[in-house]
DRENKEKOL-166791 format. One line per 3 residues: for each residue x negated, y negated, z negated of C-alpha. Coordinates in nm, 3 decimals. Example, Ala and Ser with C-alpha at 12.3 -4.5 7.8 and 13.67 -1.06 7.14 Angstrom:
-1.230,0.450,-0.780; -1.367,0.106,-0.714
This chain:
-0.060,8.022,-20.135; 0.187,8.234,-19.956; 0.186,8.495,-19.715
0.326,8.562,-19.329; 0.403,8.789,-19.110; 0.174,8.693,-18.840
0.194,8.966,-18.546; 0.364,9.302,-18.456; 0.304,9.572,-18.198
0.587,9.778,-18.102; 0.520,10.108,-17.889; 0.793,10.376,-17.803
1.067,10.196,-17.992; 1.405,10.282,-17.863; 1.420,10.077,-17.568
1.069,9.891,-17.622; 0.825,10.161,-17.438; 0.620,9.859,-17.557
0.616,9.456,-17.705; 0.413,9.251,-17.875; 0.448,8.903,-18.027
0.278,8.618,-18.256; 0.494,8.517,-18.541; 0.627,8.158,-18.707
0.811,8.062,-18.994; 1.087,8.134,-18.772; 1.127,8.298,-18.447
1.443,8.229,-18.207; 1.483,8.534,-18.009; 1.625,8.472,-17.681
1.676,8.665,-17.302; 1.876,8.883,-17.145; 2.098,9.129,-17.260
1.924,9.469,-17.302; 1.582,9.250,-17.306; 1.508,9.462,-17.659
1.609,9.168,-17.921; 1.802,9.361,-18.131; 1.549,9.607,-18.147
1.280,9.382,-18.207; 1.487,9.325,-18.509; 1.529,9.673,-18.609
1.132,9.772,-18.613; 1.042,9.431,-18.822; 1.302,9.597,-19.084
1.125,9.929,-19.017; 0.816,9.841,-19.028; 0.865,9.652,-19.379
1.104,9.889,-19.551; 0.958,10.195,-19.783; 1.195,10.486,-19.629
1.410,10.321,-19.361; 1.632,10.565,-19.219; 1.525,10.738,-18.856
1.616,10.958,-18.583; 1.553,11.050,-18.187; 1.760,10.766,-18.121
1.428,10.511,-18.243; 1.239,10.709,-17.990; 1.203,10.559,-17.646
1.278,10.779,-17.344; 1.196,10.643,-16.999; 1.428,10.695,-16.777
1.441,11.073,-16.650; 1.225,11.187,-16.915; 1.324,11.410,-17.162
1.240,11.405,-17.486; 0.965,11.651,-17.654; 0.890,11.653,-18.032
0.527,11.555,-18.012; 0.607,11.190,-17.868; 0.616,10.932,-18.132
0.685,10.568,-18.216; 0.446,10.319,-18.359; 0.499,9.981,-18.572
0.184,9.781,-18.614; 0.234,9.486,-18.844; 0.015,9.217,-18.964
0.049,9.012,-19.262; -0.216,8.735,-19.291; -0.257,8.477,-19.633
-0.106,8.108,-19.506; -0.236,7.808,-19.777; -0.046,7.508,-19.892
-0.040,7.332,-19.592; 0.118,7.643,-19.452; -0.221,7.663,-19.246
-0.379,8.074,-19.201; -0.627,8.078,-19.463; -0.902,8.307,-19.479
-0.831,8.501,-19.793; -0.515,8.626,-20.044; -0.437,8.443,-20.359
-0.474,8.639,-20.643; -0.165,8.724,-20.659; -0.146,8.890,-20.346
-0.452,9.026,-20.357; -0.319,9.179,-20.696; 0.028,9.336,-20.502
-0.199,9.495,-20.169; -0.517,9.567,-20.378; -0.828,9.679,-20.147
-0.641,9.998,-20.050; -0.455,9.805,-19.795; -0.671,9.445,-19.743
-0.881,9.438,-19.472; -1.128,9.179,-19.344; -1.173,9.072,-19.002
-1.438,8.819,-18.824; -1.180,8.655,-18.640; -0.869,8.692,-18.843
-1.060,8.652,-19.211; -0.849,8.902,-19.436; -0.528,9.069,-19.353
-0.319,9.352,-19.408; -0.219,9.619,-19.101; 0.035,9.838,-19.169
0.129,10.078,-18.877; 0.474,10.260,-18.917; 0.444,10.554,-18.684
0.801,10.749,-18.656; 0.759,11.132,-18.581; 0.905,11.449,-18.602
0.873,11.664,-18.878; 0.908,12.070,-18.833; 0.909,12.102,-19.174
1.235,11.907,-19.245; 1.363,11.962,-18.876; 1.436,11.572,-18.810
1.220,11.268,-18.769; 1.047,11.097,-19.049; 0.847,10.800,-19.086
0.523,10.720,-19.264; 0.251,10.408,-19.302; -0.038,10.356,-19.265
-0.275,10.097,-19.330; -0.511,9.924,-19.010; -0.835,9.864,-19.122
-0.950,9.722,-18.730; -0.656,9.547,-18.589; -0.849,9.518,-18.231
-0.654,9.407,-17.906; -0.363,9.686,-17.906; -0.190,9.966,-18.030
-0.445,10.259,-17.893; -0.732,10.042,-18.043; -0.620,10.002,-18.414
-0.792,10.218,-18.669; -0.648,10.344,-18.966; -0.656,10.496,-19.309
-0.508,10.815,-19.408; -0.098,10.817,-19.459; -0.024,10.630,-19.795
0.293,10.438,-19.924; 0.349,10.104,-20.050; 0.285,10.076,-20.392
0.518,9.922,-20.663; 0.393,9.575,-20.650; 0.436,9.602,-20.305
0.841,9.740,-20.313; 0.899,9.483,-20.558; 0.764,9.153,-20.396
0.822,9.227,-19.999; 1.180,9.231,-19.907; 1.316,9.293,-19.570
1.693,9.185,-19.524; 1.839,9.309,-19.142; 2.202,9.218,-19.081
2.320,9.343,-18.720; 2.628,9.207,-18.510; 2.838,9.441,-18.703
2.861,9.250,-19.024; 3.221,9.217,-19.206; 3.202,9.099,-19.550
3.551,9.329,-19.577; 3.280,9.666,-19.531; 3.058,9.463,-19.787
3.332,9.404,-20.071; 3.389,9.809,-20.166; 2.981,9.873,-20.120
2.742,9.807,-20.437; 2.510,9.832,-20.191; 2.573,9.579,-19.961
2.391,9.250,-20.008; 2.756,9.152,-20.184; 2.715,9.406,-20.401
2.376,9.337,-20.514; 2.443,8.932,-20.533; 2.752,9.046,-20.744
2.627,9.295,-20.958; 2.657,9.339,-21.377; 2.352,9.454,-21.491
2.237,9.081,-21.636; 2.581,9.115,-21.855; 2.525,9.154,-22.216
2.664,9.478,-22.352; 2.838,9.321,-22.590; 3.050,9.139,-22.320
3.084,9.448,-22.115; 3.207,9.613,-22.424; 3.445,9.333,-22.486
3.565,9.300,-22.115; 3.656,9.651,-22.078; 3.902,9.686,-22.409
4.099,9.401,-22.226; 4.104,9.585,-21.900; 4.208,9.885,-22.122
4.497,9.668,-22.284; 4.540,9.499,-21.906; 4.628,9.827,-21.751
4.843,9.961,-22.003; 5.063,9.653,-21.990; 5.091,9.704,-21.633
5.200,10.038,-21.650; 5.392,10.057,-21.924; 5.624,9.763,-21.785
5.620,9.881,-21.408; 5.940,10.146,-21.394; 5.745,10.268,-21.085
5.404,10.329,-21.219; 5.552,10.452,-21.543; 5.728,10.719,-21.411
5.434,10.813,-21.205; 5.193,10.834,-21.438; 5.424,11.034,-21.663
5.495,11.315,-21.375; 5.123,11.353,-21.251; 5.034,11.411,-21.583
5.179,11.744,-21.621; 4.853,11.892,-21.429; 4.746,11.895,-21.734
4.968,12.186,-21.821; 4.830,12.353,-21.519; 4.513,12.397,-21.673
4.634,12.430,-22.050; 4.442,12.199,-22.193; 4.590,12.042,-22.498
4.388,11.670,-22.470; 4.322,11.609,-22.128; 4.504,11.301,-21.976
4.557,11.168,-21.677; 4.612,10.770,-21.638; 4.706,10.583,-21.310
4.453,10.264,-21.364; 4.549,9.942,-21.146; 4.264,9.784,-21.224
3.916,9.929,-21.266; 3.857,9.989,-21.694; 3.491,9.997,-21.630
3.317,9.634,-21.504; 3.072,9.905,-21.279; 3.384,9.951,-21.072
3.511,9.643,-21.038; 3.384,9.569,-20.737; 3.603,9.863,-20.574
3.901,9.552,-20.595; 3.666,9.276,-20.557; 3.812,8.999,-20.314
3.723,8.685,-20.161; 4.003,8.431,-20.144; 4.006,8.141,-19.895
4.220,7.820,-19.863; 4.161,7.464,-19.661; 4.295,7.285,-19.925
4.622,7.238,-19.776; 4.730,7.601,-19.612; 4.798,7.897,-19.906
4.537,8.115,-20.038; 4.467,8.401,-19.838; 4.269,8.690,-19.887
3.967,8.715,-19.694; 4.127,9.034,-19.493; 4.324,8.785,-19.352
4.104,8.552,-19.206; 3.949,8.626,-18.846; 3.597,8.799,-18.809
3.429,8.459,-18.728; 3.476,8.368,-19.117; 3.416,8.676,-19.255
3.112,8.721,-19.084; 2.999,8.395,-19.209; 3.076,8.485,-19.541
2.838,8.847,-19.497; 2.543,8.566,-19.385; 2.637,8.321,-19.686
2.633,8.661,-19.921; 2.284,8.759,-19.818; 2.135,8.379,-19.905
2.313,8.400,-20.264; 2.144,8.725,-20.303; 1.778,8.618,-20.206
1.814,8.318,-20.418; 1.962,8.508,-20.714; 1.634,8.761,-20.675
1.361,8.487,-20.601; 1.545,8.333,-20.972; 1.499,8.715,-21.132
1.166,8.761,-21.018; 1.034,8.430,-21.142; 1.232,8.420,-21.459
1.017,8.772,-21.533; 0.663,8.611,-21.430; 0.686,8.283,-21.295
0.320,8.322,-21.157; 0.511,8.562,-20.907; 0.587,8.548,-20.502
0.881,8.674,-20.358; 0.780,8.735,-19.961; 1.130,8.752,-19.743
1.121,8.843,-19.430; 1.514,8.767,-19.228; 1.586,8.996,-18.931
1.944,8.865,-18.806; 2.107,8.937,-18.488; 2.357,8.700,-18.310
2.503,8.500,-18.609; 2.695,8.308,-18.413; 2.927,8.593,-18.291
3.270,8.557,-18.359; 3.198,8.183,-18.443; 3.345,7.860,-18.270
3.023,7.592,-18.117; 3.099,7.396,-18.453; 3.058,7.636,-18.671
2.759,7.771,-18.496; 2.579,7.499,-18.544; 2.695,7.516,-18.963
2.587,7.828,-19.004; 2.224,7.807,-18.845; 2.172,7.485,-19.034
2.244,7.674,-19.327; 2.038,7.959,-19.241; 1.757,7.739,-19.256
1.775,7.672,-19.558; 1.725,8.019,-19.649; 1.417,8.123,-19.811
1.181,8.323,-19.647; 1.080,8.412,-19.264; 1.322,8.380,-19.022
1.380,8.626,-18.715; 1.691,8.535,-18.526; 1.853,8.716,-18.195
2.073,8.475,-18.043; 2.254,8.369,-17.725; 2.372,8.057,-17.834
2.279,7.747,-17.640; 2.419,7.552,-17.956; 2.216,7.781,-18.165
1.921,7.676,-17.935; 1.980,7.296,-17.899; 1.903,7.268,-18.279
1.582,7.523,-18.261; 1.238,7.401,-18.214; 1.060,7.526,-17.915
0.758,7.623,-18.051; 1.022,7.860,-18.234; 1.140,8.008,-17.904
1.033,8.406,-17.831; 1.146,8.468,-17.538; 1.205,8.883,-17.396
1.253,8.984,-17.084; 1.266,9.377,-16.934; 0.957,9.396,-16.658
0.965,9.745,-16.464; 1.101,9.883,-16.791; 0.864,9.719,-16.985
0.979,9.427,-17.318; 0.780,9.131,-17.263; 0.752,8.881,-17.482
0.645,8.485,-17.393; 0.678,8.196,-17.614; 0.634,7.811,-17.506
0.237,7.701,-17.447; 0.290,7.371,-17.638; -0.073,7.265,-17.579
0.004,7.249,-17.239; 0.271,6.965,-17.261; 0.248,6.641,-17.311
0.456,6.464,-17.618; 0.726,6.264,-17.350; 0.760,6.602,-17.164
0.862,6.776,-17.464; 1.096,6.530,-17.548; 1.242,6.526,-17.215
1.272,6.906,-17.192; 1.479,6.933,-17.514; 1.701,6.658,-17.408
1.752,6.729,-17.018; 1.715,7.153,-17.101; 1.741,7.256,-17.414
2.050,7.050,-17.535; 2.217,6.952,-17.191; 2.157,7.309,-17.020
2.035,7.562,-17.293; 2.229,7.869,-17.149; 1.924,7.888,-16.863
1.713,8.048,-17.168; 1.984,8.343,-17.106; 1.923,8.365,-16.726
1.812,8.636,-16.504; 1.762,8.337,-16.260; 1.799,8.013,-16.235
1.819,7.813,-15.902; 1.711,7.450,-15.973; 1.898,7.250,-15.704
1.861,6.911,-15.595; 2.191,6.728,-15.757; 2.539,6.779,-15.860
2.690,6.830,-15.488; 2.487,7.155,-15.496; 2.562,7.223,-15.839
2.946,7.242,-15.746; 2.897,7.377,-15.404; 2.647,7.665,-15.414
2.837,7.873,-15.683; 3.137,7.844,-15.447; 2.926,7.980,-15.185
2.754,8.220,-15.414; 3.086,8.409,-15.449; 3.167,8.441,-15.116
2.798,8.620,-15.055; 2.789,8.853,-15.306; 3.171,8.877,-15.420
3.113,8.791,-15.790; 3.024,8.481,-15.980; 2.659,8.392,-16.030
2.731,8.392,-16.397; 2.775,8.767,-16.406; 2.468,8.840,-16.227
2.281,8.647,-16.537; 2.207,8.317,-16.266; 2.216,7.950,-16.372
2.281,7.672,-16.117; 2.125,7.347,-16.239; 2.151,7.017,-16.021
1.878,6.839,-16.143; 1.873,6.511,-15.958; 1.582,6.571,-15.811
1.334,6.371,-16.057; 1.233,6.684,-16.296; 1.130,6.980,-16.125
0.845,6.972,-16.307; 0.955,7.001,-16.683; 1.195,7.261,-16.577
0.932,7.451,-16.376; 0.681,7.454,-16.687; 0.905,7.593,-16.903
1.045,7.851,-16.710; 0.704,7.967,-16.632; 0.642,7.933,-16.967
0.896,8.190,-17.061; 0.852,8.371,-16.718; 1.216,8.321,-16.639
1.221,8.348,-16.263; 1.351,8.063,-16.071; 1.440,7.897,-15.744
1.457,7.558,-15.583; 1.701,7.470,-15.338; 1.597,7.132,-15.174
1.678,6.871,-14.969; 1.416,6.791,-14.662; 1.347,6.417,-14.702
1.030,6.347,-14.707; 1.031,6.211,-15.087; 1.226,6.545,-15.210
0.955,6.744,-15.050; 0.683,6.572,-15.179; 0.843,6.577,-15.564
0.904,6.941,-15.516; 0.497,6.992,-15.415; 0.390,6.745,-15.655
0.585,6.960,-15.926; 0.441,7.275,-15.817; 0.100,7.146,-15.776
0.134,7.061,-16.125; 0.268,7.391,-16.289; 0.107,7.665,-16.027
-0.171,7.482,-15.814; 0.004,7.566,-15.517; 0.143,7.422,-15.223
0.528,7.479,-15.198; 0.523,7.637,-14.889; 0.336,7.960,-15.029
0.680,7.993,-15.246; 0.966,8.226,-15.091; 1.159,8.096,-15.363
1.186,7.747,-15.247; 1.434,7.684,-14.979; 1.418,7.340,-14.848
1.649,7.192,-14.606; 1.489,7.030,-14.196; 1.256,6.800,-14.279
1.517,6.424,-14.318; 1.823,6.635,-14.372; 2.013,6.588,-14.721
2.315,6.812,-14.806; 2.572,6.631,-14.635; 2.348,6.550,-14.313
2.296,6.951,-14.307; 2.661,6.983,-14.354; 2.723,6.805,-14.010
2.479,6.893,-13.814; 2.574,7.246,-13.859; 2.918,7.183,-13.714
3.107,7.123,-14.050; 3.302,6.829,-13.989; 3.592,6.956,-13.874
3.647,7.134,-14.191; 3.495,6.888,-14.425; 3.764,6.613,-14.276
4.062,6.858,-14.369; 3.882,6.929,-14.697; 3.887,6.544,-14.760
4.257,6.491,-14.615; 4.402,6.769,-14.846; 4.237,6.647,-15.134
4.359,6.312,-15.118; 4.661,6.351,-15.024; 4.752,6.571,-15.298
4.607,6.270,-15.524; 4.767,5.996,-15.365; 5.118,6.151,-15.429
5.074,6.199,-15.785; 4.946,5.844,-15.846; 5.076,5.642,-15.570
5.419,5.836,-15.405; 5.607,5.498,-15.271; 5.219,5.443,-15.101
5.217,5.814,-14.920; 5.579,5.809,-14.819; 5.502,5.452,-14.652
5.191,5.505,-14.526; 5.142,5.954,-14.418; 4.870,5.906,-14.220
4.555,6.084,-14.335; 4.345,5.964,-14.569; 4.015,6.022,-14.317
4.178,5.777,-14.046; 4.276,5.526,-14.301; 3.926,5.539,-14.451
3.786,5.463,-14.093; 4.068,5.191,-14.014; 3.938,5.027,-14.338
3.569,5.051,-14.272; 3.642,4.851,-13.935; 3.839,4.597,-14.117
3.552,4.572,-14.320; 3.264,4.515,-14.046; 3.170,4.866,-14.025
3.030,5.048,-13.708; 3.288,5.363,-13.690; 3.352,5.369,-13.381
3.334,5.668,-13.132; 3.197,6.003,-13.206; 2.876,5.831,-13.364
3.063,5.624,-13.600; 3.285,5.902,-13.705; 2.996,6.086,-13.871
2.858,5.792,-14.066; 3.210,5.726,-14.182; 3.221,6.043,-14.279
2.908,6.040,-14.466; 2.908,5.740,-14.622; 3.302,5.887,-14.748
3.032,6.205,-14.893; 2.803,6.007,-15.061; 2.941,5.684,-15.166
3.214,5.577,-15.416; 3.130,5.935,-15.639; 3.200,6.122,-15.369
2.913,6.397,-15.358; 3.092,6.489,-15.727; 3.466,6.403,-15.626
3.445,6.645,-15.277; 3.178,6.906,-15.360; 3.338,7.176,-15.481
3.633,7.106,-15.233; 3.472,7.141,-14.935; 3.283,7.429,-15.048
3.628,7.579,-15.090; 3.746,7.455,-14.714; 3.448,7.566,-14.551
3.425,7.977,-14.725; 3.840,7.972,-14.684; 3.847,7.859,-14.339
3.551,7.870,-14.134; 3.442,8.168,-13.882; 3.309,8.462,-14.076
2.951,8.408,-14.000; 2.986,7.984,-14.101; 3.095,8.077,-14.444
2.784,8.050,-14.606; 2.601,7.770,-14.441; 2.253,7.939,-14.289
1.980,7.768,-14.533; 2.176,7.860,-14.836; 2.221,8.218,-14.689
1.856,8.204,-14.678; 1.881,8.144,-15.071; 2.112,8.384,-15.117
1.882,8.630,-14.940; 1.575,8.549,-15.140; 1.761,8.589,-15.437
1.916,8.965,-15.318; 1.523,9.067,-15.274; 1.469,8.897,-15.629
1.738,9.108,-15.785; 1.632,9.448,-15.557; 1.246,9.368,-15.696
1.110,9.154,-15.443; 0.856,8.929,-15.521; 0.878,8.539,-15.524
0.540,8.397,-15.402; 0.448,8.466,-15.049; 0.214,8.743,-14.981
């Protein structure tokens, strides 16, 4: 029988004024930026370390507010006994039992036994700066103000030796790690299981080592010879003074420790001279060769023993390309222990199970945190969400937004428009812009309720796309589309390209086309658009007559030019293109066609607060 940690309660935490979460074996972190991940991280390592180091900076300070001494934070953890099966189980093994004792197991109807610990960080007057101290929760109760605890008391020894907390923040360089014994490095690479006799023997080399270097170095010689009249300075007829180029004692060696790398085919380098992707990777790799080499200590002392690990890593796939992303979280899995991971990877993601996924998101100030309701899906719905979201379009997990659009034409063409509304890409206002076919609204509307991302639908008005966008909502909210500000839907039999011309595009969309082609036609076929300049658009038309088609007049024009839209690939081939025409060259208030200003306008209330559901 092992142990978890199965829930924390954050309150007052730097920029959590407050969160709280259910943990797995292994909890993918994703949101926003700012959303509170990395601090998430930071009060798990808090909350599970003896004296972590605090300050005012871990207290949270809304905005305008200033700071007092009497306001505090709280950490409220609980760790709960998990069997075999890897099931909650009702009580500790006895070897648990034996590392919390009854001074910090409790026992709860619901829960069976557990152990609370609230970390509450404080000022002290005494010391002038903030300190932090535990607790332990004997009624865990529905939230922070309802705990109730024991007096302040410490972890004991069993406790220090067989709960480990290991945080590694974006900022890891296995170059800081290589001069710092204590660095997870340092630790893995450590003497202390050398026999004396060895470290005895090693160091008379390194004595004989570094006098053969200076001795038959001119430079060093001479060196040594003239900084060693300080002596004289002091009058003191044994002292000495040797330049050392390599550490005599093996506790120092790790002052010139380095890591060398090489392909197999390039030269050796020094791992100072590789880029930060790899030498982050190699700070991550570090940390699992020191958890394995302590698991192997602890059991070699008592093999009846646990080791409880707890992982708190942010964003390890910065600095990393998508294929080595993907390397490094499959190794991290591998990792002993329970896994915490900030990320805003979608490769990271793709290969993460969703029951895994914590998602945090900032409400009025507020870090809330939502995970997946996987009761609430069906088995084919899951498997279609990871293959049409998760791996095809996991960046939406990142979103501030996401507008769910009816196919690719509007995947091309509304971020064209976007930019012309609101003078910057939808990317850097944190919104996604997913064509989606049409067929899943659904899936993606479950999930993203799920995870309370907010969303919008922009849809065509045929009278199937309207009923699969009300069937979808029905489905997910119980209500009928129309209650939805959110949901823009074109005149009832209109598609994109019907909307298009009826709104007096045509024009425009023809000289899109023309320019388009034209530039194509005399890179692959010159001798064909020197014979033959006419435009492509009037060719297209002569053809269609040829052909038995009815494009003649005014009338025939527009299905010409529709059927030149929508057949052949030409919703993806012209999209973008005449999104371009229309915001370069129309009159100033045509840029942005009306029903996806409407969109645009919707959205603008989103971002300024504005609610999505009709009142």
């Amino acid at each position: 029988m092992g142990i978890r940690l199965a829930e924390i309660r954050i309150q007052n935490f730097r920029s959590i004024e407050y969160a709280e979460a259910k943990l797995n074996d292994t909890n993918i972190l994703i949101g926003q930026n700012n959303s509170g991940k990395s601090n998430f991280l930071r009060a798990i390592n808090i909350a599970l370390n003896t004296n972590p180091s605090v300050s005012e900076q871990d207290i949270y300070v809304a905005e305008g507010e200033k700071l007092t001494k009497d306001k505090t934070s709280i950490i409220d953890i609980m760790i709960r006994p998990v069997s075999e099966t890897n099931e909650y189980a009702d009580e500790f093994s006895d070897f648990w039992t034996g590392v919390f004792t009854d001074k910090w197991i409790s026992t709860d109807e619901t829960t069976g036994a557990f152990v609370g610990v609230r970390t509450i960080i404080e000022y002290d007057a005494k010391f002038d700066q903030y300190t932090s101290t535990k607790k332990a929760i004997t009624q865990w109760n529905d939230s922070i103000g309802d705990a109730i605890c024991r007096k302040k008391q410490g972890f004991n020894t069993d406790m220090q030796s067989y709960i480990e907390c290991f945080y590694m923040d974006a900022h890891r360089d296995i170059l800081d790690d290589l001069n710092n014994k204590k660095s997870y490095f340092g630790r893995a690479t450590s003497n202390k299981d050398i026999p004396e006799a060895v470290i005895q023997e090693v160091e008379e080399q390194l004595n004989v080592i570094n006098e053969k270097l200076v001795n038959n170095t001119p430079a060093l010689k001479s060196t040594q010879e003239t900084i060693a009249q300080i002596s004289n300075l002091f009058g003191l007829q044994e002292s000495k003074l040797a330049i050392e180029p390599i550490s005599r004692s093996i506790n120092d060696l790790h002052r010139g420790m380095d890591v060398k790398y090489s392909d197999g085919k390039s030269p050796t380098l020094s791992v100072s001279e590789q880029g930060m992707g790899t030498r982050s990777w190699i700070s991550f790799l570090t940390l699992g060769a020191y958890i394995t080499y302590l698991t192997n200590t602890i059991k070699a002392e008592d093999d009846e023993s646990e080791l409880f690990v707890v992982l708190a890593l942010e964003e390890p796939e910065a600095h990393l390309h998508s294929y080595a992303q993907k390397k490094l979280f499959e190794q991290i899995k591998q990792f002993p222990g329970q896994k915490n991971i900030s990320t805003h990877s979608a490769n990271i993601v793709a290969q993460a199970d969703i029951v895994d996924f914590l998602h945090l998101y900032k409400s009025e100030g507020k870090t809330i945190a939502h995970r997946v309701k996987m009761d609430s899906y069906g088995i084919e719905e899951l498997a279609r969400i990871k293959r049409e979201f998760i791996r095809s379009n996991g960046e939406l997990l990142f979103s501030t937004a996401v507008v769910l659009a009816e196919g690719i034409t509007e995947e091309l063409a509304i971020p064209v428009y976007f930019r012309e509304y609101f003078g910057v890409d939808a990317n850097s206002l944190g919104i996604a812009i997913i064509g989606i076919g049409g067929q899943n609204y659904k899936s993606f509307l479950h999930l993203l309720n799920d995870l309370t991302i907010p969303w919008f639908i922009f849809s065509d008005g045929e009278k199937k796309a309207q009923k699969t966008v009300n069937n979808a909502v029905q489905g997910v909210f119980s209500k009928d589309f129309h209650d939805f500000k959110n949901i823009i839907m074109l005149d009832e039999g209109d598609d994109y390209e019907d909307y298009l011309l009826k709104e007096g595009y045509s024009d425009i969309i023809i000289d899109a086309i023309n320019k388009y082609e034209e530039k194509l036609r005399k890179e692959i076929d010159p001798e064909g658009a020197e014979r033959d300049p006419r435009p492509f658009f009037e060719r297209y038309i002569e053809k269609g007559i040829r052909d038995g088609k009815n494009y003649s007049g005014e009338e025939g024009k527009s299905t010409a030019l529709i059927n030149c839209l929508q057949n052949n690939n030409g919703k993806a081939k012209y999209a973008y293109v005449v999104a371009d025409e229309i915001v370069s060259n129309a009159e100033s208030e045509k840029k942005v066609p009306p029903k996806i200003a409407v969109l645009f306008e919707r959205i603008k209330e989103f971002l300024a607060g504005g609610d999505l559901i009709e009142d």
